[in-house]
N, C-alpha and C positions, 0 to 999 in steps of 0.2 A: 767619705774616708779621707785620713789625711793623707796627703801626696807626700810621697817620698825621694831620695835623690842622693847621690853618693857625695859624703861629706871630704872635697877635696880629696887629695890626694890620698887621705887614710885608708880609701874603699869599702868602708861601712858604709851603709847605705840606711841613710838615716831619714825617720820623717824629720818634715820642713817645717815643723811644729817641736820646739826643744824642749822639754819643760825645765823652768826657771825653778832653780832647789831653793832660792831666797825664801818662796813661799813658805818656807817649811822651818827659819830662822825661828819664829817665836810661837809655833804651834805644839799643842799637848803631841804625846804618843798616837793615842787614837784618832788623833786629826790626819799625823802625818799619814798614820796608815792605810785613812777613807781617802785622803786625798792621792796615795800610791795605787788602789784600786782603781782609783778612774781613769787614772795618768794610763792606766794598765789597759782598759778598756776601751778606750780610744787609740790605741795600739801604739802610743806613742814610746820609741826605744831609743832615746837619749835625752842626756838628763847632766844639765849643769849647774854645779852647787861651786859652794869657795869657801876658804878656812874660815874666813870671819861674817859668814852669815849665821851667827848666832849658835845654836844645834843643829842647824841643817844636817851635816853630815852625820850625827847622831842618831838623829832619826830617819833617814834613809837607810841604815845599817842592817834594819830586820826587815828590809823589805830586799834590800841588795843578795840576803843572806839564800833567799830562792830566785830571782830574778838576773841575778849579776853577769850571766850570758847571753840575756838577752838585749842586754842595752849597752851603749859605748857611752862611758864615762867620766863625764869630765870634769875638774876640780882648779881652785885656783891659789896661788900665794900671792899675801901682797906684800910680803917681805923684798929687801931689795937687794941684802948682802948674800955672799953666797949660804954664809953657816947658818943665817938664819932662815933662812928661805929651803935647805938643805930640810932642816929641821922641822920644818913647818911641813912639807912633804909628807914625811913620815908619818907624823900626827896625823895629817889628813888619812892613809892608810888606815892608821890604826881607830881612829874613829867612826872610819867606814867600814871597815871592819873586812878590808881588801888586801888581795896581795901586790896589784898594780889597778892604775887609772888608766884611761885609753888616752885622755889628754889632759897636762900640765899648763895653766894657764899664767903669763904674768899679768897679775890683777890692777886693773885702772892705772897705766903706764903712759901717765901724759907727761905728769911736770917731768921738765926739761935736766932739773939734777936729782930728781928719782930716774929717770932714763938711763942717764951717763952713769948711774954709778950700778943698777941692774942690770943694764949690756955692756958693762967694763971688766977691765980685770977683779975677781974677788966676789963677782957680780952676782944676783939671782940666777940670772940665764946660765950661769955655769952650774950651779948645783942642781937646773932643769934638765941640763944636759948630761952631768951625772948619774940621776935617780933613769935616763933615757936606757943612761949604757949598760945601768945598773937592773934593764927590766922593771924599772919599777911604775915610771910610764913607759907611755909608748910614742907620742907625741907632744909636740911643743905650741905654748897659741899665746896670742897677748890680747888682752882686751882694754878698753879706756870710755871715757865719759866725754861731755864737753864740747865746744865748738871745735877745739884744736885735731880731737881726735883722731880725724881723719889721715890729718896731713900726720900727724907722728908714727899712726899706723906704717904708713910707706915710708918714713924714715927707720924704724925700725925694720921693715920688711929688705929695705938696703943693709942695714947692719945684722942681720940675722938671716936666714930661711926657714921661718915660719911657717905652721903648718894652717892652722886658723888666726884669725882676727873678729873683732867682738866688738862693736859699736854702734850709736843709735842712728836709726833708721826711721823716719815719719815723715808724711808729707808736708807738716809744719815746719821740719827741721829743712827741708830740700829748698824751704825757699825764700833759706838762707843763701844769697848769690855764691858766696867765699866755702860754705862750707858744704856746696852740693858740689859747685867745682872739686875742691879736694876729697869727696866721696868718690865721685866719680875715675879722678885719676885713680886713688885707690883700688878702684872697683875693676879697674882697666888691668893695673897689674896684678891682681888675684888673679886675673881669667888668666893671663898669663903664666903665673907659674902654677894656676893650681890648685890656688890656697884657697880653704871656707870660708866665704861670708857670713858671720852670724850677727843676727839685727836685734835690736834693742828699743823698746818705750814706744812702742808700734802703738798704743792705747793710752800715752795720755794726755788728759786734754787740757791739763796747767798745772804750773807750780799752786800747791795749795797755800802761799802769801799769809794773811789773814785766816784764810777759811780753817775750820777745826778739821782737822786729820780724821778721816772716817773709814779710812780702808789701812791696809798694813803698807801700801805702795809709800814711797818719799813725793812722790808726785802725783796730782789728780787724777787719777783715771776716768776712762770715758763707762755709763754706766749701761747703757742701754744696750739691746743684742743687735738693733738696726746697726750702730753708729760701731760696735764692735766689727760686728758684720765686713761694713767697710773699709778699716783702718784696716782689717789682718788681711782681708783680701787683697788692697791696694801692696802690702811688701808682698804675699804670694805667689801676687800678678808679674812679680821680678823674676825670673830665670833666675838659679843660681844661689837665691839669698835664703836663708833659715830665720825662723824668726822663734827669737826666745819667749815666753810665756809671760803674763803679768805676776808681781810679787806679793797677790794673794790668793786664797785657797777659795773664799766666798767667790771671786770674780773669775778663777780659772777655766769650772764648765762654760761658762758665753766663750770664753775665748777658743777654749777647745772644740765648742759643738760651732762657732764660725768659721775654724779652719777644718771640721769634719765637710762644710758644703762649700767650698770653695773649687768655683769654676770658670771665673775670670779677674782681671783687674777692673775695679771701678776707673769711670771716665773723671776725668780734672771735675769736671761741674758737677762728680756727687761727691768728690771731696772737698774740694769750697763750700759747698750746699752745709757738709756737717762741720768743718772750721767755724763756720758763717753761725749756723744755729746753739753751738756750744759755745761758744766765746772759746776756743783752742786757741794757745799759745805754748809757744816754744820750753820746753822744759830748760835748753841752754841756752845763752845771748852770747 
């Protein structure tokens, strides 16, 4: 069963398994909806999608349209000015075919004059904050990519009170010396005020470079159920942290059925062991 735990300060109590709606950007109706059925059946009740993953939120719509109580929410803009970002909200409602979101995300908010003009006056974050007052979410989150993301995360988390944050999380990424550091501080002030940790690319095992693109993910994923196995136990093994799902529908059962038996953290030497035997490499530098 997957373990569950109160998403920050919102008090839903969310499994620690989120499923990723990107899955669902380029898939038919009948995919999205074998793939809602599982999501359903592994009892997993929340679910985050964003404007610009294709159809995602299109096809979530008819499965929303019976289940929509039972999961919290969550949706993203990457718009950065307020009216359009305002507007992009909406659209998101209306293609989910909802009357609010549980949670407002600003999407992939690293660069430094996407930031300043998102958290300024005129900003994204004010139209988040509008559509808040307005019922239409309920909550506020920012998510990002990248080596940087950590540390922008707590720069924004000073310029804002945030309710989640959204960033990758692997053991290839952690050893990075600069950018485990600023996870960490990060990690330190979420405990503090509160805030959800949700983790990212927990599963993959390189930029695909050269190689021909064979899954829907932008980045290699790991294929095997051992080496799944390990990578989603090793974030589960975190107190605290959620880990969002892989960005396809063929690789999602492994992922789901190795956070359904998940009973500890793997030790460093069975994660070097699979670094070592996949050739794993950093999806950021």
């Amino acid at each position: 069963m997957i373990p569950t735990q109160v998403f920050g300060r919102t008090g839903h109590l969310s499994t620690r398994v989120i499923f990723g709606a990107a899955a669902l950007s380029r898939v038919s109706q009948a995919e999205a909806d074998r793939t809602m059925e599982l999501v359903s059946e592994h009892g997993v009740n929340h679910i985050d999608v964003a404007a610009s993953y294709g159809e995602a939120e299109v096809r979530l719509a008819p499965w929303l349209g019976q289940h929509r109580k039972d999961v919290f929410l969550a949706t993203k803009t990457g718009e950065r000015s307020y009216p359009a970002a305002y507007d992009e909200i909406r659209r998101s409602l209306e293609r989910l075919r909802v009357d609010r979101v549980d949670l407002i995300q600003l999407h992939n908010l690293v660069d430094l004059e996407e930031w300043e003009t998102a958290l300024g006056p005129g900003g994204a974050l004010e139209a988040c904050v509008e559509a808040r007052d307005e019922g239409l979410v309920r909550f506020i989150g920012v998510t990002g990519h990248g080596v940087e993301v950590a540390a922008r995360h707590k720069a924004s988390l000073e310029r804002f009170d945030f309710d989640s944050v959204l960033l990758p999380y692997s053991y290839v990424m952690m050893q990075n010396a600069q950018y485990a550091a600023d996870f960490e501080a990060l990690a330190s002030l979420c405990r503090e005020r509160n805030v959800a940790m949700q983790t990212i690319k927990a599963v993959t095992r390189a930029p695909w470079g050269e190689r021909a693109q064979t899954r829907a993910t932008w980045y290699e994923p790991l294929e095997e159920q051992a080496d799944l196995d390990t990578t989603v136990h090793w974030v589960l093994g975190r107190d605290g942290f959620f880990l969002n799902t892989v960005g396809d529908i063929y690789l999602l059962p492994k992922v789901l059925d190795a956070a359904d038996r998940f009973v500890m953290r793997p030790a460093d030497e069975q994660m070097q062991a699979v670094v070592a035997k996949r050739g794993m490499s950093p999806l950021f530098t």
